[in-house]
C-alpha beads as a LAMMPS data file, in Angstrom:
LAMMPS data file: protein, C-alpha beads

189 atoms
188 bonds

1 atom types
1 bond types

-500.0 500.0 xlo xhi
-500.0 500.0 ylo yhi
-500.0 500.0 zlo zhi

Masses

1 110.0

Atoms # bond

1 1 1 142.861 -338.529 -366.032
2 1 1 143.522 -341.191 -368.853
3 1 1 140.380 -342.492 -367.835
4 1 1 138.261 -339.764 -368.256
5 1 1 139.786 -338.647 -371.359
6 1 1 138.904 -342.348 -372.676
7 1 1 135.293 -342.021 -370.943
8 1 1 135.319 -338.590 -372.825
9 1 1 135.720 -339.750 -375.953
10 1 1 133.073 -342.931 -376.126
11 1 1 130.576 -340.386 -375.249
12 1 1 131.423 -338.175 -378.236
13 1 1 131.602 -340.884 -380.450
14 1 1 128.286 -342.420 -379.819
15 1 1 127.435 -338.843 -380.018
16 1 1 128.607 -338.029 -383.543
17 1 1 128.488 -342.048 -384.462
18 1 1 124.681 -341.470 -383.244
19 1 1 124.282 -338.490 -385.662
20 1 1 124.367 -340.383 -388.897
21 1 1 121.254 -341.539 -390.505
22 1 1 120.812 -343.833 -393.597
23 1 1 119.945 -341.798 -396.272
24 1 1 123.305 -340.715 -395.525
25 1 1 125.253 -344.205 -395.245
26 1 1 125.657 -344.514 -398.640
27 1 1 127.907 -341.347 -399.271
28 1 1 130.093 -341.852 -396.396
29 1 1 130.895 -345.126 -397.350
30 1 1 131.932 -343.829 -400.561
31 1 1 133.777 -341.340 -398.794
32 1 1 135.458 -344.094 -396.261
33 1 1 136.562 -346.086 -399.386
34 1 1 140.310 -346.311 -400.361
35 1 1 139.560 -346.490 -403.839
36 1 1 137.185 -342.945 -403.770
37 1 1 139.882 -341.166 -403.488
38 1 1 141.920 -342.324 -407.069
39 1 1 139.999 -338.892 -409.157
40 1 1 141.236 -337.022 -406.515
41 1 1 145.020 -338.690 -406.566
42 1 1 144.838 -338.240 -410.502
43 1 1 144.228 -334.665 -410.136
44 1 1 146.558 -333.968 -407.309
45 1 1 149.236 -336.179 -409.821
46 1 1 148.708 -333.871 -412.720
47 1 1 149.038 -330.481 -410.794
48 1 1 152.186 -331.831 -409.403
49 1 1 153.551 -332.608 -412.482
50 1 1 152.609 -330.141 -414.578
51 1 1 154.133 -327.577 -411.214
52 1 1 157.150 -329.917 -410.993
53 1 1 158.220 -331.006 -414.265
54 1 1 159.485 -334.383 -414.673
55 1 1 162.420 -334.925 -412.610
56 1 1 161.249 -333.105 -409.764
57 1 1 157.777 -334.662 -409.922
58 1 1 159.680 -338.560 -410.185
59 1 1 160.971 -336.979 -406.864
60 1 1 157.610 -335.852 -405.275
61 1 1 156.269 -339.330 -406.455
62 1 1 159.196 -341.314 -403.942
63 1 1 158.067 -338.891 -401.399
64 1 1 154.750 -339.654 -401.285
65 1 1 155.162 -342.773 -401.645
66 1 1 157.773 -343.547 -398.910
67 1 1 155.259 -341.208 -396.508
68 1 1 152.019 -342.950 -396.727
69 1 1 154.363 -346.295 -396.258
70 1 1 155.414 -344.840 -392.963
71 1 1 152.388 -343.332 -391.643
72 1 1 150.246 -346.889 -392.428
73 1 1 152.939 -348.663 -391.436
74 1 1 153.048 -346.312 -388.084
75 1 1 149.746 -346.678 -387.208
76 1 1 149.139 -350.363 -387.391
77 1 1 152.251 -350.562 -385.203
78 1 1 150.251 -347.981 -382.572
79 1 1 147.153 -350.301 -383.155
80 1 1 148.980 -353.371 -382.217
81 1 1 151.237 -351.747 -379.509
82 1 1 148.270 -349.810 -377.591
83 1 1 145.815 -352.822 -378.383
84 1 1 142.353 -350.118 -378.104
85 1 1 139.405 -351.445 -379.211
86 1 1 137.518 -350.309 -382.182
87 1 1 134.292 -349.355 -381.184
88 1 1 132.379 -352.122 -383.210
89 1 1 134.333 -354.220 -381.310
90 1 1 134.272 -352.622 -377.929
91 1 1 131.734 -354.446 -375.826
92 1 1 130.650 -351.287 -373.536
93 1 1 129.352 -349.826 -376.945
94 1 1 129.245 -351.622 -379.438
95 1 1 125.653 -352.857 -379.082
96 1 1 124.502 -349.504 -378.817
97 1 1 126.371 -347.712 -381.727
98 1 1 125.566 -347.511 -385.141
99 1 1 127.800 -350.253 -387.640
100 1 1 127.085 -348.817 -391.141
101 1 1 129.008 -351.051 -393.124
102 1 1 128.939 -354.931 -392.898
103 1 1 132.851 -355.606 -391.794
104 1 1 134.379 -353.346 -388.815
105 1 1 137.867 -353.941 -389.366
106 1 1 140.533 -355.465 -387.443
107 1 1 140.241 -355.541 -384.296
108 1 1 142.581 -352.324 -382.748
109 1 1 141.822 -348.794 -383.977
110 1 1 144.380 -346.419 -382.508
111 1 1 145.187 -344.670 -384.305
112 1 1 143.143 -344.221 -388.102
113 1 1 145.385 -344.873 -391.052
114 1 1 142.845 -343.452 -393.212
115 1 1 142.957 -339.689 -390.758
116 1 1 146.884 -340.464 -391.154
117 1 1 147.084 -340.667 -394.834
118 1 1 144.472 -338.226 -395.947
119 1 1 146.224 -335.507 -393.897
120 1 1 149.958 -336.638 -395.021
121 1 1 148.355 -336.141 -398.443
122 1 1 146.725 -332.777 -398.484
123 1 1 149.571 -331.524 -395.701
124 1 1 152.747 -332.782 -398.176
125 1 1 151.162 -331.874 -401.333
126 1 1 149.871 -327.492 -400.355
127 1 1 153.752 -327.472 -398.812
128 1 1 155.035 -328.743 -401.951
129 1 1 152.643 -326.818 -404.230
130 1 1 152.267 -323.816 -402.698
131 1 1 150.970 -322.096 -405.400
132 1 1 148.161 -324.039 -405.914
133 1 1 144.461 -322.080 -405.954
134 1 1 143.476 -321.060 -402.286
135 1 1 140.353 -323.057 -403.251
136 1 1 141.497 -325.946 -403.961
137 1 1 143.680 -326.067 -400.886
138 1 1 140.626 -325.824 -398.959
139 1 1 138.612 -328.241 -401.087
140 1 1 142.113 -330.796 -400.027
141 1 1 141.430 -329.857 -396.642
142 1 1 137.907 -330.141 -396.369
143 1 1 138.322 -333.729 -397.988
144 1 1 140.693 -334.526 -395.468
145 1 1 138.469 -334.099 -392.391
146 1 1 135.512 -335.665 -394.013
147 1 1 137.677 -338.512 -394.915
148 1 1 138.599 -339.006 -390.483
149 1 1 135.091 -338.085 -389.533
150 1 1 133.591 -340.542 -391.970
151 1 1 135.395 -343.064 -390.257
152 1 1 133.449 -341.837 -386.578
153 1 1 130.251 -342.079 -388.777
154 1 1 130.625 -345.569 -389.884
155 1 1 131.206 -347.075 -386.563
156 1 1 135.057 -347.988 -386.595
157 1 1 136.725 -345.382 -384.700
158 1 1 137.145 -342.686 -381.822
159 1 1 137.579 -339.152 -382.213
160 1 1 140.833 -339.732 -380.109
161 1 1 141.813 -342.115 -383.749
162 1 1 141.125 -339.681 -385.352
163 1 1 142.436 -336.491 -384.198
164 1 1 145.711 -338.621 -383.044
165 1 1 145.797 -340.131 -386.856
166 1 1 145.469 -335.726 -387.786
167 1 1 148.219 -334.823 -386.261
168 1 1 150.247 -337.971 -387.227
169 1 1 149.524 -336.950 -390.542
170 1 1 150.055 -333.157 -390.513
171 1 1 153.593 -333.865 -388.811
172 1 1 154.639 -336.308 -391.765
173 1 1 153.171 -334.109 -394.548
174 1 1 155.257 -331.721 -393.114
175 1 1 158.278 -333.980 -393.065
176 1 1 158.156 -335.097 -396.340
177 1 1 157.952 -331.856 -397.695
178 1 1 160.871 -330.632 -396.437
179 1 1 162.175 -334.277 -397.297
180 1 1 161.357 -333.332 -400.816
181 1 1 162.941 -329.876 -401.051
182 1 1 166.017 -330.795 -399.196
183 1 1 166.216 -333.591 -401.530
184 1 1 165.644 -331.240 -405.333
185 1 1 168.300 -328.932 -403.773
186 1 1 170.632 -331.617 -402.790
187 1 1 170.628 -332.836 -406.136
188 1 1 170.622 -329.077 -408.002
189 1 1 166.628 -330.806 -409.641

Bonds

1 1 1 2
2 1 2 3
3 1 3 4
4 1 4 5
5 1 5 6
6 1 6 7
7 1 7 8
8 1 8 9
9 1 9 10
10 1 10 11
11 1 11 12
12 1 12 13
13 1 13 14
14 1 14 15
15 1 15 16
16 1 16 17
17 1 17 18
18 1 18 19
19 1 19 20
20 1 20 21
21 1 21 22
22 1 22 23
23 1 23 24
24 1 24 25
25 1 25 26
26 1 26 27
27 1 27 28
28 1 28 29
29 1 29 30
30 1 30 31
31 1 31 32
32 1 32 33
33 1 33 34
34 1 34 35
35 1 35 36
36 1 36 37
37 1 37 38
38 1 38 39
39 1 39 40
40 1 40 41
41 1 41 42
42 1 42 43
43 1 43 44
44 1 44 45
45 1 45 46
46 1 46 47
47 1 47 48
48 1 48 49
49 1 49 50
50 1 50 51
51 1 51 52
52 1 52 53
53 1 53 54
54 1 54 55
55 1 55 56
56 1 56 57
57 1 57 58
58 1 58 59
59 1 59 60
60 1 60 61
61 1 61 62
62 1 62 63
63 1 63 64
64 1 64 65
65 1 65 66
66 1 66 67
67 1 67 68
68 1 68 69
69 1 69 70
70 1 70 71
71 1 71 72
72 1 72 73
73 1 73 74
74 1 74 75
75 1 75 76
76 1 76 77
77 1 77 78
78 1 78 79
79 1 79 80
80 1 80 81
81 1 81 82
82 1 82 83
83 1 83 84
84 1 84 85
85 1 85 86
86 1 86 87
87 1 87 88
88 1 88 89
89 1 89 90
90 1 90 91
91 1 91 92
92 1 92 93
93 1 93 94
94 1 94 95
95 1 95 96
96 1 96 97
97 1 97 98
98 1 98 99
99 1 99 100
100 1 100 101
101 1 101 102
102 1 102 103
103 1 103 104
104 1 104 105
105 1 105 106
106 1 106 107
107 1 107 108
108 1 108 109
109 1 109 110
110 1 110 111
111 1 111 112
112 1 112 113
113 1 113 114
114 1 114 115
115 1 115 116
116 1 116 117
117 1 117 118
118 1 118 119
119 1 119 120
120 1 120 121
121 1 121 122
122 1 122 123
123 1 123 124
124 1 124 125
125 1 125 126
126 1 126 127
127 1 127 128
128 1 128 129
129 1 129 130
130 1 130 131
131 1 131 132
132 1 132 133
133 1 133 134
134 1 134 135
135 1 135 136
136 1 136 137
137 1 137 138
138 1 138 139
139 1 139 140
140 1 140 141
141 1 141 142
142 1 142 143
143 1 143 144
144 1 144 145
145 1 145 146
146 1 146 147
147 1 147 148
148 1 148 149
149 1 149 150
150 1 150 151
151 1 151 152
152 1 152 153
153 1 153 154
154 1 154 155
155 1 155 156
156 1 156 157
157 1 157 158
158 1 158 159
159 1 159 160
160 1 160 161
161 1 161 162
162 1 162 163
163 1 163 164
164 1 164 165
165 1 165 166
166 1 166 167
167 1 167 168
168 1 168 169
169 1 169 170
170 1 170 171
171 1 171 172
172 1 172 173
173 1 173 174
174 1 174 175
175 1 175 176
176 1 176 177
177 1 177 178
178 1 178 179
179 1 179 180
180 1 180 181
181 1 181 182
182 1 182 183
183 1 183 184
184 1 184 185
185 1 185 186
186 1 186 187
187 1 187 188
188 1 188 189
């Protein structure tokens, strides 16, 4: 069964990997990039502290913080533990994928930090600030899966990464949230 699950999901990755085409390379690089993401981070940064106020915001900050330490730290533990090839360097496939950018990445891929962080992001920050515009919760959202599926797109991991990297991230969002507001009402903030 493991098997065909695995079997499963090289076949939908060449699929969707297969997909891409370069007049679209360039914007899901930028996408795929750590550093796209700091506009976003500024914005999320100001809505939380203008929601917040300072001491609770200081608070949210730690939070955040402390998560996306854990999930990274979490997943390149999974990548070294499992040891499961990244597709560019997966010799069944990886002469017959497409590698957009010029470096693949280390050499294990289960499961994606960047799917793990993006949805520990978006996840902690709509439980924290609920009342934030049902727009731009699904703008958060929508960033988040584009953010995992670029990473199919560019050639450096399975859907399996990437869902697995989802949930990872959804369950510590979730944590940390209730991290957070244990942690303002614990200390009357």
């Amino acid at each position: 069964m493991i098997e065909e699950l695995l079997t499963f999901d090289k076949d939908l990755f060449l699929f969707l990997n297969g997909l891409g085409s370069s007049s679209w390379d360039g914007f899901w690089l930028f996408l795929t990039n750590k550093w796209s993401g700091i506009p976003l981070y500024l914005v999320l940064a100001l809505v939380s502290y203008r929601f917040l106020g300072i001491k609770k915001f200081i608070v949210f900050l730690l939070m955040l913080a402390l998560m996306i330490l854990v999930t990274d730290q979490l997943s390149n533990f999974f990548k070294y533990g499992v040891g499961r090839l990244r597709p560019c360097h997966d010799p069944e496939i990886s002469g017959i994928m497409r590698l957009v950018k010029d470096y693949c990445g280390g050499q294990y891929g289960y499961f994606s930090a960047h799917a793990a962080n993006s949805f520990a992001v978006v996840t902690y920050f709509v439980l924290v600030i609920g009342s934030s515009p049902k727009l731009f919760r699904l703008f958060l959202i929508l960033w988040a899966f584009l953010v995992a599926y670029s990473r199919i797109y560019i050639g450096v991991h399975y859907p399996l990464d990437i869902l697995t990297g989802a949930l990872v991230g959804l369950t510590f969002g979730w944590l940390f949230s209730r991290l957070f507001f244990h942690s303002i009402n614990k200390w009357r903030l």
